[in-house]
C-alpha positions in Angstrom: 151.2 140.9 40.8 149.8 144.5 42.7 147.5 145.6 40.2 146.7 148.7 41.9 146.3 146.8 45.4 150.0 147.5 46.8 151.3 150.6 47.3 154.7 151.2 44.3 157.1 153.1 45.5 160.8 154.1 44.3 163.5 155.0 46.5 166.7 156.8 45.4 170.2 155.6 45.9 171.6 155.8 49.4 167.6 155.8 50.7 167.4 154.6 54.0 164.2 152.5 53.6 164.0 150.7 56.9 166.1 151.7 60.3 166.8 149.1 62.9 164.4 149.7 65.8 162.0 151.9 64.3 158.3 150.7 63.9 157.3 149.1 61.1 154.3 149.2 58.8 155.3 147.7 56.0 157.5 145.3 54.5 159.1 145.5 50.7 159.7 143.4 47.7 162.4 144.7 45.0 161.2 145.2 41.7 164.4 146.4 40.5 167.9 147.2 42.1 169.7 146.3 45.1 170.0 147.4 48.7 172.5 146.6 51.5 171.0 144.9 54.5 173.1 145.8 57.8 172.7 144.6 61.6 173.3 146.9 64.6 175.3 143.9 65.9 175.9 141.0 62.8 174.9 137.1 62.7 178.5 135.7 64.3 180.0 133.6 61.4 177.8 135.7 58.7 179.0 139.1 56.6 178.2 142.0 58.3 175.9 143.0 55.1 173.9 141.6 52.4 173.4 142.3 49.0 169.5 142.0 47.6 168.2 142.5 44.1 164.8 142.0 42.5 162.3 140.0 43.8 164.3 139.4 47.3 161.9 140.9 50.0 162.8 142.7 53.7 160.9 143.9 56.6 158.7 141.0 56.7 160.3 139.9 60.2 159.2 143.3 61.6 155.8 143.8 60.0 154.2 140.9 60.5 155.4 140.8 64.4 154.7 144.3 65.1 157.6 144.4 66.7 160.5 147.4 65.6 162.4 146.6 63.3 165.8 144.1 63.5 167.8 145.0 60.4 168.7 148.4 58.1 167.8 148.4 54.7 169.6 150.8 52.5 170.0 151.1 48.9 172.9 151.2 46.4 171.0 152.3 43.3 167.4 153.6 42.1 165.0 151.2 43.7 161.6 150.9 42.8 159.6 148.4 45.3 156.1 147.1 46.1 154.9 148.0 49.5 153.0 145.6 51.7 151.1 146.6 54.7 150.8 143.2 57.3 147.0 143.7 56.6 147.3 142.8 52.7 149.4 139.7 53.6 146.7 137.3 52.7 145.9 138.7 49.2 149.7 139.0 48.4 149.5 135.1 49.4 146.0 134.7 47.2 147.9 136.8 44.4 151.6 134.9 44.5 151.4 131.9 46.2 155.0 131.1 45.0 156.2 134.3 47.6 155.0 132.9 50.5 156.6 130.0 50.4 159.7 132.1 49.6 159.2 133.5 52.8 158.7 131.0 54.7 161.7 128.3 53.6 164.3 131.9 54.0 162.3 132.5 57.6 163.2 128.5 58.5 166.8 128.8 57.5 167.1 132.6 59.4 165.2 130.9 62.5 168.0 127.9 62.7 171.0 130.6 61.7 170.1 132.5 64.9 169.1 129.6 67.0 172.6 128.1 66.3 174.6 131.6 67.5 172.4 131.3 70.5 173.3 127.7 71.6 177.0 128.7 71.1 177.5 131.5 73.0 175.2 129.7 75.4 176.4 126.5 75.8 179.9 126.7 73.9 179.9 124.6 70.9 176.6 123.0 69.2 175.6 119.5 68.2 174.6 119.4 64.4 171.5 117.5 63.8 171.9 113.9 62.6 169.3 110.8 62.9 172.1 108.3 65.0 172.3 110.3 67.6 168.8 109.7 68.4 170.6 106.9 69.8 172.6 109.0 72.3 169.0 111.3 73.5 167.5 107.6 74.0 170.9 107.0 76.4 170.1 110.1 78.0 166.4 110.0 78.7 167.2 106.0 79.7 169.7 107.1 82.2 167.6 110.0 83.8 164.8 107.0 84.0 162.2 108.6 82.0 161.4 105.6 80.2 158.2 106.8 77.7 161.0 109.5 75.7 164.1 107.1 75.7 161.8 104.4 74.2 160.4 106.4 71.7 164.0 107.2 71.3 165.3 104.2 70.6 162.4 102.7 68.3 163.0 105.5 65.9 166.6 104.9 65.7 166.1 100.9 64.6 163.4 102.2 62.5 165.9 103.9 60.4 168.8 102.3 61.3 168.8 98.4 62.1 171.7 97.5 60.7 173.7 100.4 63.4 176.2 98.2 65.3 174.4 100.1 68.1 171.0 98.3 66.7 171.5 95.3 69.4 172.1 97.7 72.4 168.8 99.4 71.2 167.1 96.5 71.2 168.5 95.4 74.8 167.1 98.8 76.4 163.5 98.6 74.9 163.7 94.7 76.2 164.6 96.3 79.6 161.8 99.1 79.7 159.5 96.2 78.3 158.8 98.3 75.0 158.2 97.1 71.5 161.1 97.3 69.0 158.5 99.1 66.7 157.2 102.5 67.4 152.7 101.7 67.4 152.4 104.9 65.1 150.5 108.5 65.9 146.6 107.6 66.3 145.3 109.4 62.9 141.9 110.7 61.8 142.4 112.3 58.6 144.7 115.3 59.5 143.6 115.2 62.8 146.4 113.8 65.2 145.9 113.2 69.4 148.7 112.2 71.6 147.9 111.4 75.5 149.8 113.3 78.3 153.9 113.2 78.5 153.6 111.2 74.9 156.2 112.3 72.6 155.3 113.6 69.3 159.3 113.7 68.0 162.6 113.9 69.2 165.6 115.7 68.6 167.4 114.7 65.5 164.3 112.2 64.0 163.6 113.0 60.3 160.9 115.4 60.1 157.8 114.9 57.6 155.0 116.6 58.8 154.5 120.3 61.0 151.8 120.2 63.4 149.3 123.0 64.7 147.9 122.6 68.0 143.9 122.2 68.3 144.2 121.7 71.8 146.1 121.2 74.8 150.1 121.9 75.2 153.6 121.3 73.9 156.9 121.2 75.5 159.5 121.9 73.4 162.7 120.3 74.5 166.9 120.1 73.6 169.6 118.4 75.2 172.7 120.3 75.6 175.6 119.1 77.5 173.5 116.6 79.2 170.5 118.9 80.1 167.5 118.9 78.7 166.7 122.8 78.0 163.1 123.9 78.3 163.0 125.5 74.7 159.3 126.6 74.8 155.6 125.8 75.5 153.3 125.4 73.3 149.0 126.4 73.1 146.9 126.1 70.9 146.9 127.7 67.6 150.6 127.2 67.8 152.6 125.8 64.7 155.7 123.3 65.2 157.9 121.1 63.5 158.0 123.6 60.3 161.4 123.9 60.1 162.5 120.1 59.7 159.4 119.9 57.1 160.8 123.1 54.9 164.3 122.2 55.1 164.3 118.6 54.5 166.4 117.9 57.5 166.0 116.3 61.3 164.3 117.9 64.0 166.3 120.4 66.0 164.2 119.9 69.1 162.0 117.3 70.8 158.2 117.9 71.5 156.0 116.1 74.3 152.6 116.3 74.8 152.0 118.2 77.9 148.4 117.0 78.6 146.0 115.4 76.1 146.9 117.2 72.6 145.1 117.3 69.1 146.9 118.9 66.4 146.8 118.9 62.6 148.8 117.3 61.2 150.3 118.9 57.5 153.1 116.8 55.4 155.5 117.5 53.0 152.9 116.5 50.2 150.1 118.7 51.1 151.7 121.9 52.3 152.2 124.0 49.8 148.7 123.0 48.5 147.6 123.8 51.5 149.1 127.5 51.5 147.3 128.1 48.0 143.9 126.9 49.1 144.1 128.0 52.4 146.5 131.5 52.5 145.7 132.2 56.1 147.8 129.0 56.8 150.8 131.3 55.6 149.5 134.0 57.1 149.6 132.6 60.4 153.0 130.3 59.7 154.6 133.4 58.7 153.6 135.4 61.7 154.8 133.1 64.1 158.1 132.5 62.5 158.7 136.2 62.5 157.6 136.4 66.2 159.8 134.0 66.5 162.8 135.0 64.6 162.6 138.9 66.1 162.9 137.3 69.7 165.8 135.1 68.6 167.0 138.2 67.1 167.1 140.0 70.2 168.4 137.4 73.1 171.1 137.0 70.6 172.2 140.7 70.2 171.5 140.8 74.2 174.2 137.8 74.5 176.3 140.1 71.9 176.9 142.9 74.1 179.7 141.9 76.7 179.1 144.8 79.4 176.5 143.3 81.8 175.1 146.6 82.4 174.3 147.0 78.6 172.6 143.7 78.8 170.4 144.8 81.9 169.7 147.5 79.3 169.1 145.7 76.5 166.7 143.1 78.1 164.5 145.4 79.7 163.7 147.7 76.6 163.6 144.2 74.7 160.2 143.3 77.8 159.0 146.5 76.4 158.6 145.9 73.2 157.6 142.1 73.2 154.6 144.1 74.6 154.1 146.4 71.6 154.1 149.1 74.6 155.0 152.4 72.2 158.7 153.9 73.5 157.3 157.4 74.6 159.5 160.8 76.7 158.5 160.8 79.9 156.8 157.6 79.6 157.0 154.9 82.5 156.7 151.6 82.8 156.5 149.1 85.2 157.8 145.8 84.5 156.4 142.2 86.2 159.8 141.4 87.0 162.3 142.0 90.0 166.1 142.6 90.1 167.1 139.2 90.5 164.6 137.6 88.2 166.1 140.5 85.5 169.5 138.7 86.6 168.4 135.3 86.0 167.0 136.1 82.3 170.6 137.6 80.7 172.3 134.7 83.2 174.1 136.4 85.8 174.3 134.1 88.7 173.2 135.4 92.3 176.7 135.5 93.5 177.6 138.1 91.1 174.5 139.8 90.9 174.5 142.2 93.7 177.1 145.0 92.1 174.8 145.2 89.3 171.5 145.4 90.9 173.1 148.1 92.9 173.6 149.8 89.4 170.8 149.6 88.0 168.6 151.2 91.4 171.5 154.1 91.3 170.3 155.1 87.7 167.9 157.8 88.2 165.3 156.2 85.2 164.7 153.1 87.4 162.7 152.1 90.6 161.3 149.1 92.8 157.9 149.5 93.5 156.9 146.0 95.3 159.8 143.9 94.3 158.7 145.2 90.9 161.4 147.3 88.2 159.8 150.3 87.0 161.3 152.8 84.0 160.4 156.2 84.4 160.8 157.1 80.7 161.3 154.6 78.4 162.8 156.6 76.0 165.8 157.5 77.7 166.2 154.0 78.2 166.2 153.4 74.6 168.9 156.0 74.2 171.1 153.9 77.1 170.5 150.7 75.2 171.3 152.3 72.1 174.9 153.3 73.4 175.6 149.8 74.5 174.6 148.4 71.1 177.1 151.1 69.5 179.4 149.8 72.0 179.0 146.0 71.2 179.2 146.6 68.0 182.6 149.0 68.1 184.2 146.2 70.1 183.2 143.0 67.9 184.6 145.1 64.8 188.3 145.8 66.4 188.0 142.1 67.7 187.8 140.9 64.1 190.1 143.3 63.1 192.5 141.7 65.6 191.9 138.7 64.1 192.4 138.9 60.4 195.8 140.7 61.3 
């Protein structure tokens, strides 16, 4: 597969290949071997290590973000590996089509692991995905009055299900919002798709067959969690969603709306990894923006980790620095587009409890408003405070498992 393009290397046992939060440049692919993958703070409800052996792949998450990297890679025996730089992505792809796809179905299931932690330290418990409940978002949407979602809602669920005991009551809302049983259908022109303003393109727990990149115009990407609708992301062009329900073969975790007048692509089941062959900057970019993704996920999930909400103050702020690729420097300052309470609001401290930490934070020496505006003085002695928490976190969730299995 390299011939001579990729750079072979071989690491001896106990090799610390990748550290978490260092830069990375490459990513690697076992040849032979096996090495221990280890988080700082682990996946709740996952081993604190993983075992990999040939042809399994880390660092991809990191390189192809350019973000530092989110795992430790170290290995158990004599490893020899093929390093990829993020710039020979696309002729790996050319090369091994098969890999890419690899990639991309592990990225999907990683991207829905974290995403899953996160709604349930967020929001307490989680709702797996399953088509009758688009019966219960159509309720929701209905009772909130916002008619075009709840009868999209409810036309997909007698599309699949219209023999549901529920199927009448479906049928008795559409009547009501003077809506057709039967969804019209996405306007289609070849792959091209168009949907108008506030249209919905799929909702939360519909079976997925196609992923969608954005031409033009925007995407909201919506949940429902205890009876709020969560403002998940927004979407521009160039984006990719839906790839997750199309990898994995199951319903949508989220909804999407049109936000304005949108035209997308639209790729199915059938055509994708066709698709990736033909076309290998289709992975390229699907593969970037999952690992964007995933290293973001990564990171408000070992923010919600760490328990001491000075640590998270931390934590958040050297995670704004690097979301901006902004190299961690002695001495270095930076100023941040944020204010204290804004800084609150992101790792969800409410305004009544705010104040003792604000106070904190402007006693520590490294920090300073400038405008209404945090700035860090040297960002690398702020690394060194979040890395303390992190230990911290970590040292605490181990005795509290320990506690447990007693």
């Amino acid at each position: 597969m390299a011939g001579g393009i990729f750079k072979m290397t071989t690491f001896g046992p106990n090799a610390f290949v990748v550290v978490e939060g260092k830069q990375a440049k490459s990513f690697y692919i076992i040849r032979q071997g096996k090495v221990r993958l280890t988080n700082e703070i682990p996946i709740p409800g996952e081993e604190p290590s993983k075992i990999l052996g040939p042809g399994d792949f880390f660092g991809v998450v990191s390189c192809m973000s350019g973000h530092p990297h989110i795992e430790t890679a170290q290995t158990l025996t004599q490893v020899p590996v093929i390093e990829v730089g993020r710039d020979q992505f696309g002729v790996l792809i050319q090369k091994n089509a098969p890999i890419a796809m690899k990639i991309i179905r592990y990225f999907s299931l990683r991207l829905r692991v974290i995403d899953k932690a996160i709604t349930q330290l967020s929001f307490h418990h989680t709702v797996e995905e399953d088509p009758r409940l688009m019966f219960d978002v159509g309720e929701y949407y209905f009772n909130k009055q916002e008619y075009r979602q709840a009868a999209y809602a409810f036309q997909k669920f007698l599309q699949y299900f219209s023999q549901d005991p529920r199927a009448a009551q479906a049928k008795v809302r559409l009547q009501g919002m003077n809506a057709p049983f039967q969804h019209p259908g996405i306007k289609r022109q070849g792959l091209n798709v168009s949907f108008n303003d506030g249209e919905t393109i799929f909702i939360e727990h519909e079976p997925g067959s196609e992923l969608y990149i954005i031409q033009s115009g925007r995407v909201k990407i919506t949940k429902v969690v205890d009876q709020n609708e969560v403002l998940l992301a927004v979407l521009n062009p160039g984006d990719i969603f839906g790839e997750m329900a199309l990898l994995e073969n199951k319903p949508r975790s989220a909804s999407a709306v049109a936000h304005g007048p949108v035209t997308a692509l639209a790729i199915n089941k059938a055509n994708f990894e066709t698709m990736v062959q033909a076309q290998p900057q289709l992975a390229v970019k699907l593969i970037t923006i999952l690992s964007e993704r995933i290293w973001t996920a990564y990171r408000q999930l070992a923010n919600l980790l760490i328990e001491d909400p000075v640590g998270r103050m931390y934590d958040m702020l050297l995670t704004l620095i690097q979301k901006k690729r902004i190299p961690i420097q002695p001495k270095a300052s930076y100023t941040f587009d944020i204010g204290p309470q804004e800084l609150m609001n992101m790792i969800g401290i409410s305004p009544e409890k705010s104040e003792s930490y604000i106070i904190a934070l402007l006693e520590d020496k490294n920090f300073k408003l400038d405008e209404g505006k945090i700035i860090c003085l040297d960002t690398a002695e702020l690394e060194k405070q979040v890395h303390f928490y992190r230990k911290k976190a970590a040292l605490d969730r181990k005795r509290d498992m320990a506690r447990q299995n007693m």
